[in-house]
C-alpha positions in Angstrom: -23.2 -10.4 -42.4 -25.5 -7.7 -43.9 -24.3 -4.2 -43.6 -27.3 -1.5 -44.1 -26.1 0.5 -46.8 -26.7 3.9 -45.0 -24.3 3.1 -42.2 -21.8 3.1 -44.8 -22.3 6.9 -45.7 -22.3 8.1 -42.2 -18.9 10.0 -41.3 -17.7 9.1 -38.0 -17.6 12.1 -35.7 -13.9 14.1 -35.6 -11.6 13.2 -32.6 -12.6 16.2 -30.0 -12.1 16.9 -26.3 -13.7 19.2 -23.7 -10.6 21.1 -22.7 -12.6 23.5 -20.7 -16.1 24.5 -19.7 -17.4 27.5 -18.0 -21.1 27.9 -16.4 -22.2 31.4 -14.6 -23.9 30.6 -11.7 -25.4 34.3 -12.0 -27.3 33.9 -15.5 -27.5 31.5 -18.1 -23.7 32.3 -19.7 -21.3 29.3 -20.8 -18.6 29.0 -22.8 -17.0 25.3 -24.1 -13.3 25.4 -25.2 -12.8 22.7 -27.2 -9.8 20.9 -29.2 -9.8 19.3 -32.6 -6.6 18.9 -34.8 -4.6 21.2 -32.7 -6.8 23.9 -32.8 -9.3 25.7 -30.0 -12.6 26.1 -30.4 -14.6 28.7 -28.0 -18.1 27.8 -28.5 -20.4 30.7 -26.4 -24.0 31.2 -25.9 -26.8 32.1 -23.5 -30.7 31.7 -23.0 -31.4 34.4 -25.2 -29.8 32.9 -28.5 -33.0 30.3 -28.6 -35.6 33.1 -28.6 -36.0 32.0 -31.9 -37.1 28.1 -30.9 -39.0 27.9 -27.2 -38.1 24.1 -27.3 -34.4 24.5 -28.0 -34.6 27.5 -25.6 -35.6 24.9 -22.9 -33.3 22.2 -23.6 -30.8 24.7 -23.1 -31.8 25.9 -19.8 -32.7 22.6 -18.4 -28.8 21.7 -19.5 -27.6 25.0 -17.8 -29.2 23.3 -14.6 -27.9 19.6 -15.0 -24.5 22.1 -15.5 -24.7 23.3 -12.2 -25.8 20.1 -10.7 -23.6 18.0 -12.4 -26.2 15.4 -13.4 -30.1 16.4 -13.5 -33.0 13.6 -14.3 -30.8 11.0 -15.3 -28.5 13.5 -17.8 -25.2 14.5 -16.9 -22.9 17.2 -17.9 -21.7 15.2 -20.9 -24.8 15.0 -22.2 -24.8 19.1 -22.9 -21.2 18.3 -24.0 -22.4 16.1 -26.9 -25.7 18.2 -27.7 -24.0 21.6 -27.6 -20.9 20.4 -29.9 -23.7 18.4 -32.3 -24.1 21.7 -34.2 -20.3 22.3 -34.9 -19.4 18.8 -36.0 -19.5 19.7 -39.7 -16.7 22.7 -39.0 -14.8 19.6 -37.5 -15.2 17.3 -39.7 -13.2 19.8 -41.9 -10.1 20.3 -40.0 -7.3 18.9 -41.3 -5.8 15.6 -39.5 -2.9 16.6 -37.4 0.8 16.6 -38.6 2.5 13.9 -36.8 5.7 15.1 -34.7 6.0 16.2 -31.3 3.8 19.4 -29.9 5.2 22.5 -27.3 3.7 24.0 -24.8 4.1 26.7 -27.1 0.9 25.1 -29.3 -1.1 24.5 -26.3 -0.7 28.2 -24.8 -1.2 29.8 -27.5 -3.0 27.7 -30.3 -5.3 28.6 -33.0 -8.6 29.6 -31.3 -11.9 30.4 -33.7 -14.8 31.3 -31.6 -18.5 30.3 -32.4 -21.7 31.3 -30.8 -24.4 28.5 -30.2 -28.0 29.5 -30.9 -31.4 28.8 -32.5 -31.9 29.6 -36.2 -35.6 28.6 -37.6 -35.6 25.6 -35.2 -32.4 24.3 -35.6 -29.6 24.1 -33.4 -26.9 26.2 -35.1 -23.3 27.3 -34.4 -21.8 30.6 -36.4 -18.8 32.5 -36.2 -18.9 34.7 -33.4 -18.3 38.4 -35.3 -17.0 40.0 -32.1 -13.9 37.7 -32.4 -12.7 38.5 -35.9 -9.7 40.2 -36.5 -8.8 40.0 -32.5 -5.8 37.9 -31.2 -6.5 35.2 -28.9 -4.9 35.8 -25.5 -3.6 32.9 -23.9 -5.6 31.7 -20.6 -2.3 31.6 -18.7 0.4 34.0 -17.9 0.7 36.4 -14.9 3.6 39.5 -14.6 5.9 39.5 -11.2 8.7 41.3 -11.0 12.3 40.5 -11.6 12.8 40.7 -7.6 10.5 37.9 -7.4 11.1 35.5 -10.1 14.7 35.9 -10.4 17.0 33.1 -9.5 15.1 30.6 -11.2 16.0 29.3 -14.4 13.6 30.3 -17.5 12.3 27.9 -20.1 10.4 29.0 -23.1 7.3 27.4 -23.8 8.2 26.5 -27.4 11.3 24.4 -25.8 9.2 22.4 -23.9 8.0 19.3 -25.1 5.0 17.3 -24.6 4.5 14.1 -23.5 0.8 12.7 -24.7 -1.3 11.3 -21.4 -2.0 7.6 -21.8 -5.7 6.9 -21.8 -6.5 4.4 -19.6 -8.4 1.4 -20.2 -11.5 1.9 -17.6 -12.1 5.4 -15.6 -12.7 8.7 -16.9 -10.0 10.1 -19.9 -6.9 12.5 -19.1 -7.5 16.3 -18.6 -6.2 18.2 -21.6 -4.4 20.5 -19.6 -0.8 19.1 -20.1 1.3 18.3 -17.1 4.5 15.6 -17.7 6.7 17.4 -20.4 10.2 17.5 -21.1 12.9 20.1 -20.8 15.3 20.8 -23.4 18.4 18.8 -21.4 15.8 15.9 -21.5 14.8 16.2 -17.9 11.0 14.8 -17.3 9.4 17.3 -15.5 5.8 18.2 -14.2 3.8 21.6 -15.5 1.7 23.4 -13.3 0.1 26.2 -15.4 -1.0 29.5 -13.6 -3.8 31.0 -14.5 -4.6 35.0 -15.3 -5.5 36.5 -11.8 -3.1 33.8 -10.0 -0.6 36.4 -9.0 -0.9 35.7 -5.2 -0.6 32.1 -5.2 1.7 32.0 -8.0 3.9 34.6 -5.7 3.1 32.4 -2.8 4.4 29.2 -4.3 7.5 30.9 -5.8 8.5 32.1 -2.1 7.5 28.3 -0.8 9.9 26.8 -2.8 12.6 29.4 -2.1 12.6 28.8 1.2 12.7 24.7 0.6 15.7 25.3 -1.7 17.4 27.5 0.6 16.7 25.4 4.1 18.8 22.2 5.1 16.0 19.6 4.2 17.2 16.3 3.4 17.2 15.6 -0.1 15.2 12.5 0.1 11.9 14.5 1.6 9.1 13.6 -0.9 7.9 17.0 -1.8 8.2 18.4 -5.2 11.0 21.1 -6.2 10.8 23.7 -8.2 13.2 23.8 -11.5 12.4 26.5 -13.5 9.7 29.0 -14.8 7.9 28.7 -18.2 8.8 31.9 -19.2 8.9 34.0 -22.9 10.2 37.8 -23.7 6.8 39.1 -22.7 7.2 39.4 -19.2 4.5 36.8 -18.4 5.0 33.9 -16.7 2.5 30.9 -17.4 3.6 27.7 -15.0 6.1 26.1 -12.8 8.3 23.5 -13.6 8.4 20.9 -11.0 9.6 17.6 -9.8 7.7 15.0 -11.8 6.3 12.2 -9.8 5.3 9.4 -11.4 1.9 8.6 -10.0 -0.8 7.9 -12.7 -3.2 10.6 -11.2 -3.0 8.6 -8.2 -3.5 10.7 -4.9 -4.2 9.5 -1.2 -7.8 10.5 -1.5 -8.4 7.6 -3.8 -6.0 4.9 -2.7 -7.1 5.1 0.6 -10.3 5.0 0.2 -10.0 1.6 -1.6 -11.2 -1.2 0.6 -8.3 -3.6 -0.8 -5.7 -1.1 0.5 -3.5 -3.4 2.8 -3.0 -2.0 6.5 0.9 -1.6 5.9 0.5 0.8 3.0 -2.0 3.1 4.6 0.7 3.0 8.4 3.2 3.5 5.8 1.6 6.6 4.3 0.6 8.1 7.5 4.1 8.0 8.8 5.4 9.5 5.2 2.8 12.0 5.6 3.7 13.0 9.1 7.5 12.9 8.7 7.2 15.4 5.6 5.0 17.7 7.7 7.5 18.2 10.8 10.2 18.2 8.7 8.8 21.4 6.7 7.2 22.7 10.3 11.2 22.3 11.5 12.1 24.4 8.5 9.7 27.0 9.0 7.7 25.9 6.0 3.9 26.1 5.6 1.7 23.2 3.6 -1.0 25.3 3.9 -3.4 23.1 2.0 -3.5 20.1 3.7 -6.1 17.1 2.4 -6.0 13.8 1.2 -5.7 14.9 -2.9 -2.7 16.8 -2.2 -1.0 13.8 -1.2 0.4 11.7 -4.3 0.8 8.1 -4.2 3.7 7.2 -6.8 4.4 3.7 -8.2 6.7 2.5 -5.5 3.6 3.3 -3.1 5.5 6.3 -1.6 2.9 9.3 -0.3 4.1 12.6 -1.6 3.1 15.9 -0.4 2.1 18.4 -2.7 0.8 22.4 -4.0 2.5 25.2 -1.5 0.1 27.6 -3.3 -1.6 28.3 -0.5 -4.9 28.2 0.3 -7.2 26.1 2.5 -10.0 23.5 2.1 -13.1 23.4 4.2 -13.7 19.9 6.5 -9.6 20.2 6.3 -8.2 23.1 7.3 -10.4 25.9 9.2 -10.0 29.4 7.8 -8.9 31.0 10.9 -5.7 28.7 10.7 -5.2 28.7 7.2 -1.6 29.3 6.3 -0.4 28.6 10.2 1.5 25.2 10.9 -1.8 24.7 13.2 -3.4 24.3 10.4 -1.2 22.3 9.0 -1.6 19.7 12.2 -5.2 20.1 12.1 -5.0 18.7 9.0 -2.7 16.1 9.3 -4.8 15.0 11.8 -7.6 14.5 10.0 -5.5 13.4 6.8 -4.0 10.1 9.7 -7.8 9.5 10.6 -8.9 9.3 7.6 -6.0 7.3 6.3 -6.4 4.6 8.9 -10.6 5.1 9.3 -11.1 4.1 6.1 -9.1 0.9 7.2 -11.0 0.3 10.0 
């Protein structure tokens, strides 16, 4: 078979992933954090970078709006993933290939970030080195302060201690999230991370005091709800995630196993009695859901239904906001949570 000779001079693209992206919904602002070899890349810009080009400049605003609308005239989101990126290949392509050995949660808090600006230089898509960012430390995205009163009691794990285990990519569907969540502990223990955010305080303070109260009440041991067993924790005073049960589930939640016409009518009576069970028996406890819906309900590989996040909260068409945080609420949505369980069987 003939091979044209320029495909053979073409260097295939880097390995990269989207690990976040940010659109304003108040101007033309965005900001892509991407990941290659280990290392962040915070690649900003906004309409006025393409005065310099009037076609790139409407590219980029038609991309800001298929942003906001997810897909626009047959492009979607990943679309101004790939074109944005296009420009910073080259700085890729020079990264060196990643050491093999196992990564912390230490590299993925606080990695190597180098920030670029995308733009429009004599008609050309371009990305440079964003000069506000040099000589600046990258703070982490995570990490919120409590107080000793608060977080005290629980055990601490550094995030340098705590290992990663890599997401499988699965054969059809969508790839992983970035953001890590099964790791393991330093006494082996497989557990699941749930990262807080900066300006998490409340919930994170809310979930702390959730889990409290299910350590310290007489529930029975075999309720399927996660427990809390430890903080990620350094010498700074932040704290940047929980450490919870780890249920083995394969992204799996109610939301999309019951919405599967093949779903047999014994698993979804099976899941609505779980569901309902774990529900009075935290109502009988004095404990709150809160944030009742379908996708807070995991569905692990023995088909159990687990119930899931006590950071409060509530979700509209769930949970009303007048009874948000109440155990009304909580039946309200169970209610609905049953009906659609067993409508989408019907």
């Amino acid at each position: 078979m003939m091979v044209h000779p320029t495909l053979l001079d073409v260097t295939p693209p880097p390995p990269w992933t989207l690990v976040e992206f940010t659109c304003s919904d108040k101007d033309t602002d965005v900001e892509f954090i991407i990941s290659c070899s280990r290392t962040f890349f915070s690649l900003t810009s906004t309409a006025a970078n393409f005065s310099d080009s009037p076609l790139l400049e409407q590219q980029y605003l038609f991309f800001v709006e298929v942003a906001r609308n997810v897909e626009l005239d047959g492009c979607t989101i990943e679309d101004f993933y790939d074109w944005a990126v296009e420009p910073l290949l080259p700085v890729l392509r020079s990264m060196p290939p990643i050491e093999e050995g196992p990564s912390f949660l230490d590299d993925y808090l606080f990695p190597k970030t180098m920030a670029y600006t995308l733009g429009a230089n004599s008609g050309k898509l371009t990305a440079v080195p964003s000069q506000s960012s040099l000589g600046k430390e990258p703070q982490s995205r995570f990490g919120v302060v409590l107080s000793d009163e608060t977080s005290s009691g629980w055990t601490s794990f550094h995030p340098r201690e705590i290992q990663l285990i890599p997401q499988r990519v699965p054969a059809f569907g969508p790839p992983p999230s970035q953001t890590p969540n099964k790791v393991v502990l330093k006494d082996g223990t497989v557990a699941f991370v749930k990262l807080v955010r900066r300006g998490d305080k409340g919930i994170l303070m809310r979930e702390i005091e959730v889990y409290a109260q299910i350590r310290a009440r007489p529930l029975d041991e075999t309720l399927r709800i996660p427990r809390l067993l430890g903080l990620v924790r350094d010498g700074s005073g932040f704290i940047y995630g929980l450490l919870l049960t780890y249920v083995n589930c394969r992204r799996s939640t109610l939301a999309c196993a019951a919405s599967k016409a093949s779903t047999p009518t014994i698993l979804r009576q099976k899941w609505a009695t779980q569901i309902r069970d774990a529900v009075h028996q935290l109502h009988s406890a004095d404990i709150v859901w809160s944030d009742a819906k379908p996708e807070n309900v995991l569905i692990d590989e023995d088909k159990n239904a687990w119930v899931v996040d006590f950071g409060g909260g509530y979700t509209e068409g769930w949970v009303p906001k007048e009874l948000a945080g109440t155990k009304g609420g909580d039946l309200l949505g169970l209610e609905k949570i049953i009906a659609f369980v067993r409508g989408a069987d019907s």
